[in-house]
BATIKE-815789 format. One record per residue (C-alpha): x, z, y; residue in one letter; residue number from 1. Coordinates in pm, 1 decimal, decimal comma, padded with zeros to 6 digits. Layout:
BEGIN
X|Z|Y|A|NUM
...
END
This chain:
BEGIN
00000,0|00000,0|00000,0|X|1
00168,5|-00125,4|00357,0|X|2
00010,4|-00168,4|00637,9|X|3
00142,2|-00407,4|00871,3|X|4
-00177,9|-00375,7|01186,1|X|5
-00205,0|-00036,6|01353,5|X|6
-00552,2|00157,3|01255,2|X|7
-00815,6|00208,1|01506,6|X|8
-00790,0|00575,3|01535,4|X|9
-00649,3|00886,4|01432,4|X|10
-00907,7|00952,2|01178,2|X|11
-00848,0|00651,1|00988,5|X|12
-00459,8|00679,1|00989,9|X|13
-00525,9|01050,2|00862,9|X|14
-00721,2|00938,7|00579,5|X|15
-00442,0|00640,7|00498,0|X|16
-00208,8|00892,4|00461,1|X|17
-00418,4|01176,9|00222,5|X|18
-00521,8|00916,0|-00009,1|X|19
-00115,1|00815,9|-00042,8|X|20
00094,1|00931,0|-00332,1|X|21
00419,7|01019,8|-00169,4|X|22
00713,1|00846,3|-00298,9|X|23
01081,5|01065,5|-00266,5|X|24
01384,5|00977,7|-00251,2|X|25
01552,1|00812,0|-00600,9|X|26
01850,1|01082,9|-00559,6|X|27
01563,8|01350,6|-00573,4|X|28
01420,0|01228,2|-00858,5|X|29
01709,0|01210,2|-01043,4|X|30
01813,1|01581,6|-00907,6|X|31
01524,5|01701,6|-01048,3|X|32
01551,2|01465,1|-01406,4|X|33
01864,7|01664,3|-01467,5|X|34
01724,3|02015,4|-01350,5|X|35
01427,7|01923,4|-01613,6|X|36
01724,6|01906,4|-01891,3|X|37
01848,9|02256,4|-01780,7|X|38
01494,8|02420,1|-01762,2|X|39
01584,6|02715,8|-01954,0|X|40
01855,9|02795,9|-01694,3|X|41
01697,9|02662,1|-01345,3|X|42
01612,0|02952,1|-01123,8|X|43
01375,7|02930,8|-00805,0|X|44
01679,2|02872,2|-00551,5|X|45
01871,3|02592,6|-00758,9|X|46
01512,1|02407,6|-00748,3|X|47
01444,0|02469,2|-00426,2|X|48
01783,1|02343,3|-00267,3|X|49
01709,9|02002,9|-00462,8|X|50
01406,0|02009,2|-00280,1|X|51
01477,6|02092,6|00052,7|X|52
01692,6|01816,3|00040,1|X|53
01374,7|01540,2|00067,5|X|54
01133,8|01604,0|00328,2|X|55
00904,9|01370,1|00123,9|X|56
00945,5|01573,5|-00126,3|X|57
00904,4|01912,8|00045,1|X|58
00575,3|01796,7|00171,6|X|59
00485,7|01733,7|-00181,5|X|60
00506,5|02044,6|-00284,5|X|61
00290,3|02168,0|-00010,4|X|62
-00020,2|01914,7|-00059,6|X|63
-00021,9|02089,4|-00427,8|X|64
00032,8|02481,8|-00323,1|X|65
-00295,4|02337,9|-00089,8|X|66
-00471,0|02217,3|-00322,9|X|67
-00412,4|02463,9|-00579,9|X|68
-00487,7|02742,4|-00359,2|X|69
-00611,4|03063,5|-00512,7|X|70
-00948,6|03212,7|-00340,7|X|71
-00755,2|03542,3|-00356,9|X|72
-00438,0|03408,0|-00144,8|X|73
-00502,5|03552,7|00159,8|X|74
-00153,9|03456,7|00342,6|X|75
-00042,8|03146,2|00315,5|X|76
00308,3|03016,4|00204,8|X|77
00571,1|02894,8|00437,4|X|78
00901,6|02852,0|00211,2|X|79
00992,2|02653,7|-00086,2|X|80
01086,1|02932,7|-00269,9|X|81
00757,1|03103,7|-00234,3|X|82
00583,9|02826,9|-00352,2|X|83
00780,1|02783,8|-00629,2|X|84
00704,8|03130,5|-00712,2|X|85
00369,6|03060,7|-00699,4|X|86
00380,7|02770,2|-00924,1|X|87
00683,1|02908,7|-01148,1|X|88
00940,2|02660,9|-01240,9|X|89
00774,1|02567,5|-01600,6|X|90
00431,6|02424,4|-01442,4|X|91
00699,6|02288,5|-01162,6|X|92
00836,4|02017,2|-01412,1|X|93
00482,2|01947,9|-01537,5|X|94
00298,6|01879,2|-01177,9|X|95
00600,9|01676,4|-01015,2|X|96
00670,6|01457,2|-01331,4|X|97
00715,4|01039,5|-01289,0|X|98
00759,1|01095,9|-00882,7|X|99
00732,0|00740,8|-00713,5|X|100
01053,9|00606,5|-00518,0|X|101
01117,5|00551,7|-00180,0|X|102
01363,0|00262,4|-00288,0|X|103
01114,2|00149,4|-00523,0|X|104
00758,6|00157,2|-00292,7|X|105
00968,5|-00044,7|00035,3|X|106
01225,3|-00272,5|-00190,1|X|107
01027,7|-00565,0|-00004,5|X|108
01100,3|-00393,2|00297,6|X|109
01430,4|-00376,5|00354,6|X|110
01427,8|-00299,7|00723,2|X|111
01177,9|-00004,1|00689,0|X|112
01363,2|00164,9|00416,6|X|113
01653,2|00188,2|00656,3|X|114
01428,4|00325,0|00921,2|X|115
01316,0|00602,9|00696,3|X|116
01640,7|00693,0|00564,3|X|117
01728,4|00709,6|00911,7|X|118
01476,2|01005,6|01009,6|X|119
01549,4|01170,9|00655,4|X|120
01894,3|01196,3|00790,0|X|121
01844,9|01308,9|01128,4|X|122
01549,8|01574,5|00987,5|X|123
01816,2|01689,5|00750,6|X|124
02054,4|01754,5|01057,4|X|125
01780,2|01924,5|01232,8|X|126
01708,9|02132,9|00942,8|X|127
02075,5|02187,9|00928,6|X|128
02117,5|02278,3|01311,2|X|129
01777,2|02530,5|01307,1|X|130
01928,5|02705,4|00998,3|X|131
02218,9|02832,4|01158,6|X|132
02109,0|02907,5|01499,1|X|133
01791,4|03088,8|01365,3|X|134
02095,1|03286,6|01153,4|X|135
02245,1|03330,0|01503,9|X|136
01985,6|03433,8|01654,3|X|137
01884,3|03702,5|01333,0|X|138
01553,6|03525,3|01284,8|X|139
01321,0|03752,5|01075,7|X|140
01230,1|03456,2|00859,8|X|141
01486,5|03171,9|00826,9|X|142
01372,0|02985,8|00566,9|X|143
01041,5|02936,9|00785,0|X|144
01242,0|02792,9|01095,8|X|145
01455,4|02544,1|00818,0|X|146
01098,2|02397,8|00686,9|X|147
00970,2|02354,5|01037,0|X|148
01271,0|02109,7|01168,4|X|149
01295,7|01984,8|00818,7|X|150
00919,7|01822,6|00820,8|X|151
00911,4|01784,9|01195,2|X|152
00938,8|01437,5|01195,3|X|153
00719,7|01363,8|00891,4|X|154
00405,6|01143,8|01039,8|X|155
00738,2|00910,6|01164,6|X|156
00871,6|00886,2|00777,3|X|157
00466,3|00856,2|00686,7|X|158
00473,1|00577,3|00886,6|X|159
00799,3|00402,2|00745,0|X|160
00638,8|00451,9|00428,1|X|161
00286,3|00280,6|00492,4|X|162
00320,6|00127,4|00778,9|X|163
00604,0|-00049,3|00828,4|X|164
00513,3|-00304,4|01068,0|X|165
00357,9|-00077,2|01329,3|X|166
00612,7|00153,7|01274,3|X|167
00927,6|-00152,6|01348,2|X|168
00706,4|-00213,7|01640,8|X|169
00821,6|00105,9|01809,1|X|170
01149,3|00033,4|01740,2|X|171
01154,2|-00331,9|01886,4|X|172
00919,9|-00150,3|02202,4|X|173
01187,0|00109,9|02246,0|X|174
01472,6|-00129,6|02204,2|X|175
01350,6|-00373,3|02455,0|X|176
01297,7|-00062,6|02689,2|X|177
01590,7|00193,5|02658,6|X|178
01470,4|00424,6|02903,0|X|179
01113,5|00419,0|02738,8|X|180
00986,7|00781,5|02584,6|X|181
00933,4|00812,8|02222,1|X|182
00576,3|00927,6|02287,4|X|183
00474,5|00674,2|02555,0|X|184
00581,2|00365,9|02249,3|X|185
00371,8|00568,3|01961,6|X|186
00081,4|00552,6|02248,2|X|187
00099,5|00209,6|02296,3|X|188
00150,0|00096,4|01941,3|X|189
-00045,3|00336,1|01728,2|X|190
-00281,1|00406,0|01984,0|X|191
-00179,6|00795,6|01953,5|X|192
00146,0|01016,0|01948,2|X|193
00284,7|01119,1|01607,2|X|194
00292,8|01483,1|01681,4|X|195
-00078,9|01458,8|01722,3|X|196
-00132,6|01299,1|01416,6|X|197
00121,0|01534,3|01284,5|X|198
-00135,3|01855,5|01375,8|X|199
-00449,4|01672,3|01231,4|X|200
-00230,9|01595,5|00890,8|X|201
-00162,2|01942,9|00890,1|X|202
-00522,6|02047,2|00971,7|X|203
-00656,4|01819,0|00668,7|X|204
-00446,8|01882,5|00404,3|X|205
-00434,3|02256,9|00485,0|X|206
-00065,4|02322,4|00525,4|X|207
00059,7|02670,8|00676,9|X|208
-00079,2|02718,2|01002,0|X|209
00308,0|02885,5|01076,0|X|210
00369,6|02493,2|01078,9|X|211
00188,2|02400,3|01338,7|X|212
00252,2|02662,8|01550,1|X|213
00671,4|02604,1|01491,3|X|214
00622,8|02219,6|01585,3|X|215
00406,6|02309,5|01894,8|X|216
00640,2|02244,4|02171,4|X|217
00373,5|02333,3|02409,0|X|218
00467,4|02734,8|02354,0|X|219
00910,1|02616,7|02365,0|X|220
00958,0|02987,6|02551,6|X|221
00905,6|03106,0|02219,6|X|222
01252,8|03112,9|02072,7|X|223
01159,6|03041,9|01723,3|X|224
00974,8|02710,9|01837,3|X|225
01266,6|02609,8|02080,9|X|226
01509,8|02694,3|01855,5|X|227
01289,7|02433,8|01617,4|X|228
01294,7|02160,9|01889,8|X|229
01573,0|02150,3|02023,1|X|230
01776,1|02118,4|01660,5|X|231
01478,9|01821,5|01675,2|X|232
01588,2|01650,5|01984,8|X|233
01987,3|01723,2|01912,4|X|234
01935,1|01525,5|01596,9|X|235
01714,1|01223,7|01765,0|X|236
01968,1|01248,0|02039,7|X|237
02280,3|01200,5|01849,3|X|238
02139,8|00978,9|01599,5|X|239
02321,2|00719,6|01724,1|X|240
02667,3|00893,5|01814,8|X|241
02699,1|01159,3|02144,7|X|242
02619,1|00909,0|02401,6|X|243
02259,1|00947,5|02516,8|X|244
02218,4|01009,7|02835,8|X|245
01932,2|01325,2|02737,0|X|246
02264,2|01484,7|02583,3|X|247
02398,8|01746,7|02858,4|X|248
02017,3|01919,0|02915,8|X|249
02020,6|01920,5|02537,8|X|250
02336,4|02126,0|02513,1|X|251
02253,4|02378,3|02873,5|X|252
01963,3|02417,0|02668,9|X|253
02124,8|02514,9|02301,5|X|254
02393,1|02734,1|02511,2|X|255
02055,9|02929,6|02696,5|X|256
01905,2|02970,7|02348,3|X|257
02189,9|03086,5|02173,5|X|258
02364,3|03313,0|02446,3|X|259
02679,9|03144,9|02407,5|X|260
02938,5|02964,9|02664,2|X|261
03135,5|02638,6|02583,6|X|262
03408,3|02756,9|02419,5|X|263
03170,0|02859,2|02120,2|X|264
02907,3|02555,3|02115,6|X|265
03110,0|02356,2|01937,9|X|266
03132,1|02585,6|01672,6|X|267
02753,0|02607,7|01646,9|X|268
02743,9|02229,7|01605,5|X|269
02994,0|02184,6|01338,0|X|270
03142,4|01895,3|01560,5|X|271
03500,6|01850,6|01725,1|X|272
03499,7|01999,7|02110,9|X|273
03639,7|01652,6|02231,1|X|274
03296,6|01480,0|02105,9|X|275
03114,3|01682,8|02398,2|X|276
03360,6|01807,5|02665,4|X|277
03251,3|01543,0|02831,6|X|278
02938,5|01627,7|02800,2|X|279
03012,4|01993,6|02863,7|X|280
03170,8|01914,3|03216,5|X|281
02794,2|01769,0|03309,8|X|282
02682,5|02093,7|03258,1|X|283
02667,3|02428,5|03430,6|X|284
02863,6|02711,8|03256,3|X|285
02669,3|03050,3|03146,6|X|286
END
């Protein structure tokens, strides 16, 4: 199923996507083919780092802890390794058996499979990014913060998936216009933003409310959401190497966040200081 014409409204591109059966990643599914050989041995947190891995995948699992919800659950469950708790590792291997592939479902596609491996990448660096500063910061509950930046960007892989003419549109639109927002392109193309489709994909299928709440960058003076969006926008912003001009707000930003001066960001972003002293010199020190 690929869509190549945008849908009229959000309502129909919601139900495109809950009918879908997610495809992961091929190095997923063959994670998990040799986890399934060690089954007597696999614990919760070996399984769960596989999963983490895939955002496709991630989501999976949390369409089925939905699904299967208990009517005496009264919290809901925001990390992997709850849910995989909930399932146990056993019924795991049964549920999430013959997973469709990415590689396989866009092989005609050449140009959206690259686009989607793209944001897999960059949501795995946000992931990556939240992680450490949430352990920075002594976040309650990092796990939480990790899923948040890790399925941020979901609708936009949803869309490589099933739509991948729409979705190239955006690209071409945002090509053709450098200085053009990310929002203003998904407006003009899909007729909506994917954040809001994001929230009413979240609202159907009945995901952890905590989701919504962490990818709500309405409420960013809440350090657990900023800390979530800006590990977002770090990773869209260096996508393409530490050029973009959105760059030096990015890191006053991180340094505000984080309570640190220049000498330690680096650090915090695993990169060499000479990638952003540049950068660094276009901002105000703490």
């Amino acid at each position: 199923m690929l869509i190549e014409h945008p849908l009229p409204d959000t309502d129909a591109w919601v139900l495109l996507f809950a009918q879908a059966d997610l495809p992961v990643l091929r190095h997923t599914d063959e994670a998990l083919c040799k986890l399934r050989g060690q089954m007597e041995s696999v614990n919760v947190r070996t399984l769960s780092n596989a999963i983490l891995q895939d955002p496709l995948m991630t989501l999976r699992v949390f369409m089925h802890l939905a699904r299967h919800r208990r009517k005496t659950q009264l919290t809901d469950i925001t990390t992997v390794e709850q849910g995989l708790l909930m399932i146990g590792v056993d019924p795991f291997f049964h549920h999430f058996d013959n997973l469709p592939r990415v590689e396989d479902h866009l092989k005609s596609r050449p140009r959206a499979l690259l686009g989607l491996l793209k944001v897999i990448q960059r949501s795995r660096r946000a992931a990556h990014w939240a992680r450490d500063w949430a352990i920075h910061r002594c976040d309650l509950n990092v796990d939480e913060i990790t899923l948040a930046a890790l399925l941020h960007d979901i609708a936009e892989l949803l869309m490589w998936c099933f739509a991948p003419g729409p979705a190239l549109r955006v690209e071409e639109h945002k090509a053709a216009e450098p200085h053009l927002r990310s929002a203003s392109a998904q407006i003009e193309v899909y007729g909506m933003t994917l954040l809001e489709l994001q929230q009413a994909l979240i609202r159907y299928w009945g995901l952890p409310q905590l989701l919504a709440q962490l990818m709500d960058h309405s409420n960013a003076s809440n350090p657990r959401i900023r800390t979530v969006a800006l590990a977002v926008d770090l990773a869209r912003h260096t996508a393409n190497g530490w050029s973009d001009a959105a760059l030096p707000d990015d890191l006053m930003a991180i340094k505000e966040l984080l309570r640190i001066n220049d000498d330690m960001l680096p650090q915090k972003l695993g990169v060499d200081a000479a990638c952003i002293l540049p950068l660094l010199a276009a901002t105000p020190s703490l």
